[in-house]
Backbone as CSV, one residue per row, in Angstrom:
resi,resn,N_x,N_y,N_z,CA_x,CA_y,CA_z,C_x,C_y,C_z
1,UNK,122.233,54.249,63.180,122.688,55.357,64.008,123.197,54.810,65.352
2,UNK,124.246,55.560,65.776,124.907,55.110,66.915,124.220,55.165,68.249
3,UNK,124.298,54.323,68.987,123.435,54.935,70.352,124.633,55.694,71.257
4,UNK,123.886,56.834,72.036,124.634,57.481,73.075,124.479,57.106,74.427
5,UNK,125.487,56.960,75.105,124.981,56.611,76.607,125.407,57.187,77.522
6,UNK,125.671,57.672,78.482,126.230,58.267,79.697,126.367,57.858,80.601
7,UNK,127.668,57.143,81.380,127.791,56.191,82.766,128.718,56.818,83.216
8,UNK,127.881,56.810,84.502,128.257,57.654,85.618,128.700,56.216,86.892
9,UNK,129.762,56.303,87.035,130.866,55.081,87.943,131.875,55.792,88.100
10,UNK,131.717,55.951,89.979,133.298,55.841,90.685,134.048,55.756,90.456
11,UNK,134.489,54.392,90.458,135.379,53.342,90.363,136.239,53.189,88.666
12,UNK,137.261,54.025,88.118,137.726,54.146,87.386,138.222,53.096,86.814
13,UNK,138.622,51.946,87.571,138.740,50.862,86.357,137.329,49.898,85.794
14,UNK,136.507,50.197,86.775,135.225,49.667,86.595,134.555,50.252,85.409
15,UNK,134.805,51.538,85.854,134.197,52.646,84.254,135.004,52.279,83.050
16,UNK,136.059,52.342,83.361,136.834,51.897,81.791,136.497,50.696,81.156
17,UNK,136.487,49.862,82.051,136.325,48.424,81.548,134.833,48.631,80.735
18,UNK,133.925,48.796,81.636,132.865,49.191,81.267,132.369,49.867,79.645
19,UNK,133.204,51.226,79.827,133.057,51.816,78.780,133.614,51.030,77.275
20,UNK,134.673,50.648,77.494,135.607,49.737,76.711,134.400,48.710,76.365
21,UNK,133.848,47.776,76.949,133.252,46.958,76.451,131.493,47.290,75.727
22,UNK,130.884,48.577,76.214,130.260,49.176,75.467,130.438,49.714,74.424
23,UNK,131.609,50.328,74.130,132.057,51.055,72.646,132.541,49.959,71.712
24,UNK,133.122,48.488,72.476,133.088,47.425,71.328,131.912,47.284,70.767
25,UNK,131.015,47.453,71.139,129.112,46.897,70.787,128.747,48.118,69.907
26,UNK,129.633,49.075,69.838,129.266,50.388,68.800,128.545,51.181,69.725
27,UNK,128.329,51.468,70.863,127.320,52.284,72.082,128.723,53.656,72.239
28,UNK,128.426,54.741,71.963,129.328,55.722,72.055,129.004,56.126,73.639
29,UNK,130.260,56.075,74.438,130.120,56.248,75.940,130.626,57.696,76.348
30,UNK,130.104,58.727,76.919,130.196,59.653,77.899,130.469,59.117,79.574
31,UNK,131.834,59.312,79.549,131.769,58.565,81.379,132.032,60.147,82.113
32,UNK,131.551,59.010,83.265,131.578,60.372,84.569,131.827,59.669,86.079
33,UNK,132.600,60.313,86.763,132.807,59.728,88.033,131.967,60.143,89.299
34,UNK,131.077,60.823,88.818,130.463,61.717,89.805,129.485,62.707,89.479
35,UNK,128.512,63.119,90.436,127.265,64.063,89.739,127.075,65.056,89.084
36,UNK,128.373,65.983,89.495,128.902,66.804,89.213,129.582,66.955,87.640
37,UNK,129.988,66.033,87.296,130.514,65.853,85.882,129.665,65.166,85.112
38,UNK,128.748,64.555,85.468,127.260,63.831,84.538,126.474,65.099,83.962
39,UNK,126.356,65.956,85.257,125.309,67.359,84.831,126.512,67.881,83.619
40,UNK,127.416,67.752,84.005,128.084,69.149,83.249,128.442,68.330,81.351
41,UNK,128.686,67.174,81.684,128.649,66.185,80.033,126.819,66.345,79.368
42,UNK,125.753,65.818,80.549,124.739,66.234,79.931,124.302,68.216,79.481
43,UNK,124.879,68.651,80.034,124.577,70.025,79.289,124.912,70.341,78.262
44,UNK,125.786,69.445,77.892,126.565,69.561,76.413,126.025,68.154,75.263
45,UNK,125.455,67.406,75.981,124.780,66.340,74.986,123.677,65.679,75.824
46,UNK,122.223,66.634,75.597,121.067,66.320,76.546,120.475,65.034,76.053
47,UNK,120.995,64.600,74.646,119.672,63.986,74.509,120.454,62.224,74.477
48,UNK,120.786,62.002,75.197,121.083,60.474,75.507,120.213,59.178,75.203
49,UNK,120.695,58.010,74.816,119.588,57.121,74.549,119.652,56.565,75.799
50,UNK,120.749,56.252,77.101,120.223,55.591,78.119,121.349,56.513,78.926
51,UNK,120.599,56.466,80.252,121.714,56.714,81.340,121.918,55.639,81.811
52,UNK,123.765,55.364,82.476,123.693,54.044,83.847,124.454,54.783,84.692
53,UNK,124.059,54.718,85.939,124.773,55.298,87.063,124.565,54.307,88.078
54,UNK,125.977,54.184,88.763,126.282,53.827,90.144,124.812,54.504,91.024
55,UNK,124.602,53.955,92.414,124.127,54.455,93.198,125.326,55.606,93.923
56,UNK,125.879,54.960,94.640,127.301,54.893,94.994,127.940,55.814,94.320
57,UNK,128.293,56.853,94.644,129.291,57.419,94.245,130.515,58.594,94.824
58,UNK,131.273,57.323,94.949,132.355,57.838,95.853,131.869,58.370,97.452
59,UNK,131.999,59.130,97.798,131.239,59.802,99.792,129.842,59.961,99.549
60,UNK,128.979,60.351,98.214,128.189,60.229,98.451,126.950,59.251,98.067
61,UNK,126.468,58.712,99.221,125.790,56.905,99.397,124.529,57.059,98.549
62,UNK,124.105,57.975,98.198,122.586,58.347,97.132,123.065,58.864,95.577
63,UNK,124.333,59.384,95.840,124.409,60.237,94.314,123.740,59.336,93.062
64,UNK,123.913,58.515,92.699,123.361,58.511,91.237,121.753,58.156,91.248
65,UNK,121.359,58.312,92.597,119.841,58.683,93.233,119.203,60.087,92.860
66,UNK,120.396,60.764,93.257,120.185,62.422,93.314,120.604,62.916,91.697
67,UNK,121.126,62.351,91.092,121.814,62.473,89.974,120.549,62.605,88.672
68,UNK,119.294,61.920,89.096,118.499,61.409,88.227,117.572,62.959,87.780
69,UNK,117.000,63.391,89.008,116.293,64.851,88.710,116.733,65.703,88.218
70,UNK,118.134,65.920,88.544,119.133,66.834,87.951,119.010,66.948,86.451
71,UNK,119.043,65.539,86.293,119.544,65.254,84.208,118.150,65.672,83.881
72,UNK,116.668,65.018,84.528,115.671,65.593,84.072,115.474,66.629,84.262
73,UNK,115.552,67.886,85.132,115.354,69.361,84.768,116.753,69.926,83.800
74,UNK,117.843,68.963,83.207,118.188,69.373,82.238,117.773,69.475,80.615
75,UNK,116.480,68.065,80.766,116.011,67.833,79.647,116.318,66.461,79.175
76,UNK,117.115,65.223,80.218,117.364,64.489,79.551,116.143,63.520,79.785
77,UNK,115.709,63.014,78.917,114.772,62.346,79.254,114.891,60.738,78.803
78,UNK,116.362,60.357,78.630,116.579,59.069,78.779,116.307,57.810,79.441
79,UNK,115.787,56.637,79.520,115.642,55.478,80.251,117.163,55.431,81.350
80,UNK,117.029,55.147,82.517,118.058,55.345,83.260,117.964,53.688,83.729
81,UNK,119.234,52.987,83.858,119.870,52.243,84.395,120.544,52.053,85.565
82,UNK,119.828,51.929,86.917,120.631,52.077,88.236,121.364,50.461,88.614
83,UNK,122.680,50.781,88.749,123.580,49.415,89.165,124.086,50.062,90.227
84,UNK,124.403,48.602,91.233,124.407,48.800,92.560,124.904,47.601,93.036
85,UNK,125.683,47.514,94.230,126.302,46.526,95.121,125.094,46.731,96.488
86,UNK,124.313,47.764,96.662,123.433,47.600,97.708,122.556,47.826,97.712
87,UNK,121.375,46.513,97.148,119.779,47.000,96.926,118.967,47.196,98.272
88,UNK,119.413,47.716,98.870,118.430,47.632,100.127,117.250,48.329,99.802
89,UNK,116.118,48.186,100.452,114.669,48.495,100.508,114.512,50.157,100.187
90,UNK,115.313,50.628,101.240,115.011,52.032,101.249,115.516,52.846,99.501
91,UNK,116.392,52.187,99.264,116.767,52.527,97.514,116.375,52.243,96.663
92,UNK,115.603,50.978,96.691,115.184,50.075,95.755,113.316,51.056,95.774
93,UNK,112.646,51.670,96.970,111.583,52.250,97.096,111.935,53.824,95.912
94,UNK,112.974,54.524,96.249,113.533,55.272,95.986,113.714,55.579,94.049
95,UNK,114.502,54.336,93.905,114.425,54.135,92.344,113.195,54.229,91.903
96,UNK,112.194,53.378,92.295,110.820,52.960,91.742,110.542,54.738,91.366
97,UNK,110.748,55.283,92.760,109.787,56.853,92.855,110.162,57.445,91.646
98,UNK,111.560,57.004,91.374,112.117,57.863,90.083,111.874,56.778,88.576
99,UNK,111.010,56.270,88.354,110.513,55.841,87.081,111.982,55.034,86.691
100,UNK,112.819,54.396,87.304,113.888,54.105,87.010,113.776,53.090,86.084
101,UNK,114.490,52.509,84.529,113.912,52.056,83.577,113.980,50.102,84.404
102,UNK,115.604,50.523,84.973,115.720,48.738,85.062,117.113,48.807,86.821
103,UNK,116.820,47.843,87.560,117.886,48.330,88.379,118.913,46.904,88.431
104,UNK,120.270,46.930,88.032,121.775,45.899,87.902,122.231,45.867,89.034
105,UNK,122.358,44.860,89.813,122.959,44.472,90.830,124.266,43.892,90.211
106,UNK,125.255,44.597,90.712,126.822,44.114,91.016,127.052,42.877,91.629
107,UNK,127.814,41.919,91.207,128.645,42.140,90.061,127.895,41.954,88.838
108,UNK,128.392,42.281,87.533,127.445,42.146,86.709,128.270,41.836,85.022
109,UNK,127.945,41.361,83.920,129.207,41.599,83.198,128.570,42.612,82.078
110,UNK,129.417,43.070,81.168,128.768,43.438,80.207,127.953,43.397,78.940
111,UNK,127.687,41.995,79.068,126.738,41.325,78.055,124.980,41.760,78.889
112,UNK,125.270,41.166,80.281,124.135,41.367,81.147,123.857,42.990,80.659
113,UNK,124.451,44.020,80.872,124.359,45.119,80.823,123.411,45.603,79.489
114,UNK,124.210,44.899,78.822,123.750,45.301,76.736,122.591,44.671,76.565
115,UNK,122.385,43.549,76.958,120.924,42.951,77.281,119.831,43.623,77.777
116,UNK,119.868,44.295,79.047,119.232,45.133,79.194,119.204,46.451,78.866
117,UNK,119.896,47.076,77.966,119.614,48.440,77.041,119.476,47.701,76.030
118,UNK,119.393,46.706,75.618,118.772,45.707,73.895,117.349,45.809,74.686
119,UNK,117.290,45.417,75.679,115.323,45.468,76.023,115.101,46.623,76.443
120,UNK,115.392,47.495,76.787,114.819,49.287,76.916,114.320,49.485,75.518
121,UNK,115.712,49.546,74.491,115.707,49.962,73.638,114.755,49.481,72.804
122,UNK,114.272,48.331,72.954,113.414,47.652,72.026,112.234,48.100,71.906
123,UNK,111.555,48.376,73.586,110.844,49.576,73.978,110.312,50.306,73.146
124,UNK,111.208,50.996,73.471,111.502,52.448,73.151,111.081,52.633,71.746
125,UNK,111.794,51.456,70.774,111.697,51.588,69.710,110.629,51.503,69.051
126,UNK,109.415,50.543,70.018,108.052,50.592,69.552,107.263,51.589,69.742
127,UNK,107.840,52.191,70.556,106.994,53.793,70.830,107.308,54.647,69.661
128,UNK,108.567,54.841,68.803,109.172,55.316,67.991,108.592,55.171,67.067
129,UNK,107.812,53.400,66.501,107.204,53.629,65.754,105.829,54.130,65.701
130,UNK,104.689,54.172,66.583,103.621,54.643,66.865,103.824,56.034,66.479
131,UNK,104.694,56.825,66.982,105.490,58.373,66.821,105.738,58.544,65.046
132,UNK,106.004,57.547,64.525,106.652,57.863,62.857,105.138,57.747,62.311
133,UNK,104.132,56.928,62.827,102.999,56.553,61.929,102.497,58.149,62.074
134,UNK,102.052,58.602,63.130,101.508,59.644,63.681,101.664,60.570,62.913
135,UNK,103.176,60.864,63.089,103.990,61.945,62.091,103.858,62.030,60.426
136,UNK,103.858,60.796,60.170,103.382,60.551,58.351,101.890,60.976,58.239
137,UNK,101.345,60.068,59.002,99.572,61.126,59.014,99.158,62.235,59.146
138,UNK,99.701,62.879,60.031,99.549,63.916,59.401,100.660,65.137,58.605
139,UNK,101.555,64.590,57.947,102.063,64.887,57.056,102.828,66.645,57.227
140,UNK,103.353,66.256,58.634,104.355,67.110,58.811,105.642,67.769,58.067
141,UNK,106.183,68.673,58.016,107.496,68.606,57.307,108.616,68.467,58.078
142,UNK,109.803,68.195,57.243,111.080,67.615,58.345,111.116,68.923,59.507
143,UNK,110.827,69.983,59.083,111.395,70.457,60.597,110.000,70.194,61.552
144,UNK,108.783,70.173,61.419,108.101,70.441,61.882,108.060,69.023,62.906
145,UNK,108.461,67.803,61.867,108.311,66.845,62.588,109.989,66.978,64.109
146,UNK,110.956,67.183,63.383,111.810,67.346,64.543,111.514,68.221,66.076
147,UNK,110.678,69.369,65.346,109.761,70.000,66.878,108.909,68.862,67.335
148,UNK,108.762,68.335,66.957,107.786,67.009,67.602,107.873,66.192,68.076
149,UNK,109.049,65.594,67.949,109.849,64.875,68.724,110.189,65.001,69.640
150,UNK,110.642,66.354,69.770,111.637,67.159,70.867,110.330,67.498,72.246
151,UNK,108.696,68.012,71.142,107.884,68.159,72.171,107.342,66.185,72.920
152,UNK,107.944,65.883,71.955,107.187,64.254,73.195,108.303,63.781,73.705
153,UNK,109.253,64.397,73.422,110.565,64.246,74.774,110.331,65.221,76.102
154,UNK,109.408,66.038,75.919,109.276,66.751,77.227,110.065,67.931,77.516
155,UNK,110.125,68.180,75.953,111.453,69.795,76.279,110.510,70.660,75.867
156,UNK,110.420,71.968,76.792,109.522,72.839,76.593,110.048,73.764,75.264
157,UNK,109.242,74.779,74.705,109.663,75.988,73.870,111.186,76.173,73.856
158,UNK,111.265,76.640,75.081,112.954,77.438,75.184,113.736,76.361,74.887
159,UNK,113.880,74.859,75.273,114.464,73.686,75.379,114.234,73.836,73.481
160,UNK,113.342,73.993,73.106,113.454,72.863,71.760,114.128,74.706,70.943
161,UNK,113.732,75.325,71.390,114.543,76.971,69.997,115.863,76.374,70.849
162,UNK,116.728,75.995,71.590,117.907,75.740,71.937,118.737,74.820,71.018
163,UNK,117.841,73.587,71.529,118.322,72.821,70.411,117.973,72.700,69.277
164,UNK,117.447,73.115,68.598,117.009,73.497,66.760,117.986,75.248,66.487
165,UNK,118.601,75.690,67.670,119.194,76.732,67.185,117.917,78.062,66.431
166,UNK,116.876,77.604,66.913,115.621,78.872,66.213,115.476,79.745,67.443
167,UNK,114.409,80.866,67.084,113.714,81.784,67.814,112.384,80.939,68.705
168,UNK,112.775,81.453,69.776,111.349,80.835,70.009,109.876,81.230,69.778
169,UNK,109.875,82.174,68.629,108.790,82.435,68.113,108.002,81.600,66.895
170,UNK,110.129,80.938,66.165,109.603,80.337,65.415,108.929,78.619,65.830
171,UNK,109.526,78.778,67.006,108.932,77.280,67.637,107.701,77.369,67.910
172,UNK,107.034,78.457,68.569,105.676,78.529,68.316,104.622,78.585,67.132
173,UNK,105.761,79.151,66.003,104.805,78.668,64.844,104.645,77.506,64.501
174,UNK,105.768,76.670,64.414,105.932,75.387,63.924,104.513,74.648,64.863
175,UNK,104.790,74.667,66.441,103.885,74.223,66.917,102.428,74.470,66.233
176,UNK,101.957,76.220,66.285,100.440,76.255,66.068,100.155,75.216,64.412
177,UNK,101.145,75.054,63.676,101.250,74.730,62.400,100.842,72.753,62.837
178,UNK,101.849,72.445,63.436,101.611,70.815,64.059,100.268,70.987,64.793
179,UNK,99.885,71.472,65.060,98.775,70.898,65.966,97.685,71.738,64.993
180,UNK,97.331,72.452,63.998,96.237,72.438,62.961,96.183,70.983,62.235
181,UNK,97.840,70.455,61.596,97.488,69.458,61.042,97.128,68.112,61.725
182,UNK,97.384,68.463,62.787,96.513,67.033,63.810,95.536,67.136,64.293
183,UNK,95.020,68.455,63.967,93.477,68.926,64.613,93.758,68.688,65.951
184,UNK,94.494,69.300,66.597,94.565,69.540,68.098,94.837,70.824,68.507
185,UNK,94.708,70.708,69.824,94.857,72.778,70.534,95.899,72.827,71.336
186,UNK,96.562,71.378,72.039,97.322,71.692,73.127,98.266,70.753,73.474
187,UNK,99.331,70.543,74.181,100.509,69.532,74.356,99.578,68.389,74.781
188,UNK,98.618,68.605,75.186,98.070,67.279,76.024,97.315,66.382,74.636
189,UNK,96.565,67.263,73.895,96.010,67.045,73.108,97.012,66.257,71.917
190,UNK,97.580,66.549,71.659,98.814,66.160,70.995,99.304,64.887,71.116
191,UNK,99.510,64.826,72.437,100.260,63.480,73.221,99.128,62.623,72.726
192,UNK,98.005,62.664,72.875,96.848,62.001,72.840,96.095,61.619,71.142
193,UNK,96.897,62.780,70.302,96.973,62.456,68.845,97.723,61.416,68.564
194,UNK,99.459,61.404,68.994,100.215,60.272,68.879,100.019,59.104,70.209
195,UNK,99.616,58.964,71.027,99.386,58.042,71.633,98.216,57.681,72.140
196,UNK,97.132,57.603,71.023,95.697,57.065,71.486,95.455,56.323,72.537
197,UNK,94.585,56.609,73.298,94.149,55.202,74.433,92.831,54.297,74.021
C-alpha cells in the first residue's frame, strides 16, 4: 500500500523538487504552500502517514508551528516532520511541546528525508503490529476491527461514523461489541488491552 504524505513548503520549486523526488520512491504527495491550504487538503484526506512542513512559511515565521494543532483537531494524527533553515532554541523548545516526530535542518536532500520517514515508519509499523495481534485475539470482525483502528488513532464517535460513512449509533454498537470481546468498559481500558504495560 502506498504511503500518503502531506508537505507543506513555501518555496515552490523547493516543493516540487521535493514532491517529485518523493513520488519517485512511490510516497503519494499532497503539497501545500501554506496553512491555510494544508487544513483545507487535510479535510479532504485526514488520515496521512506523515506530515513535513516548513517552519517558515512565507510572512508567517511560526506557521508550520501553528499548522500542527490545527491538523490535530482535524483528526490527523500523523508523525510530523519539521524542516527548517532556523533551529533556534525558542522553536526547537516549541517543536518538542508539539510531540514533533523528527526535526530536518536545511539544506537537506531527499534521500536524508526518506530515511527519516523509513525510520518513523518503521516505528510505527511495530506498533501496527502489537495492534494486529490484539485485534486477532480477540477476534474482531473486519468492520469492527476498522472502528478500532480509527479509535487508537484518536478520532472520537462523530470522527470515526464520518469516516466509515455509518450512524453514530452504529459506532457505538460496534464499540460496546469491541470492548465485550476484550473484556473492557472504556477507551482507556482498551488502549491498555492493545498496549499492555
Amino acid at each position: 500500500m502506498k504511503r500518503q504524505l502531506l508537505l507543506v513548503e513555501d518555496e515552490d520549486g523547493a516543493r516540487t523538487l521535493l514532491a517529485a523526488g518523493l513520488s519517485a520512491r512511490g510516497i503519494d504527495v499532497d503539497e501545500a504552500a501554506d496553512v491555510a491550504s494544508a487544513l483545507e487538503k487535510a479535510k479532504h484526506q485526514p488520515f496521512y502517514d506523515a506530515v513535513v512542513t516548513d517552519v517558515v512559511l512565507g510572512a508567517d515565521d511560526d506557521g508550520g508551528l501553528r499548522l500542527i494543532p490545527e491538523l490535530r483537531k482535524l483528526g490527523t494524527t500523523a508523525p510530523v516532520v519539521v524542516i527548517t533553515a532556523f533551529a533556534d532554541k525558542r522553536r526547537l523548545k516549541r517543536a518538542l511541546e508539539l510531540r514533533v516526530s523528527y526535526l530536518l535542518e536545511k539544506p537537506f536532500s531527499t534521500e536524508q528525508l526518506v530515511n527519516v520517514l523509513s525510520r518513523i515508519w518503521n516505528e510505527t509499523d511495530e506498533l501496527a503490529h502489537y495492534v494486529e495481534l490484539a485485534l486477532a485475539r480477540a477476534r474482531l470482525t473486519p468492520k469492527e476491527s476498522d472502528v478500532s483502528r480509527l479509535v487508537l488513532k484518536g478520532l472520537s464517535n462523530d470522527e470515526i461514523a464520518q469516516a466509515l460513512d455509518n450512524s453514530d449509533k452504529t459506532i457505538r454498537q460496534h464499540l460496546s461489541s469491541i470492548y465485550a470481546k476484550c473484556g473492557v468498559s472504556s477507551r482507556a481500558e482498551f488502549f491498555h488491552f492493545v498496549f499492555p504495560t
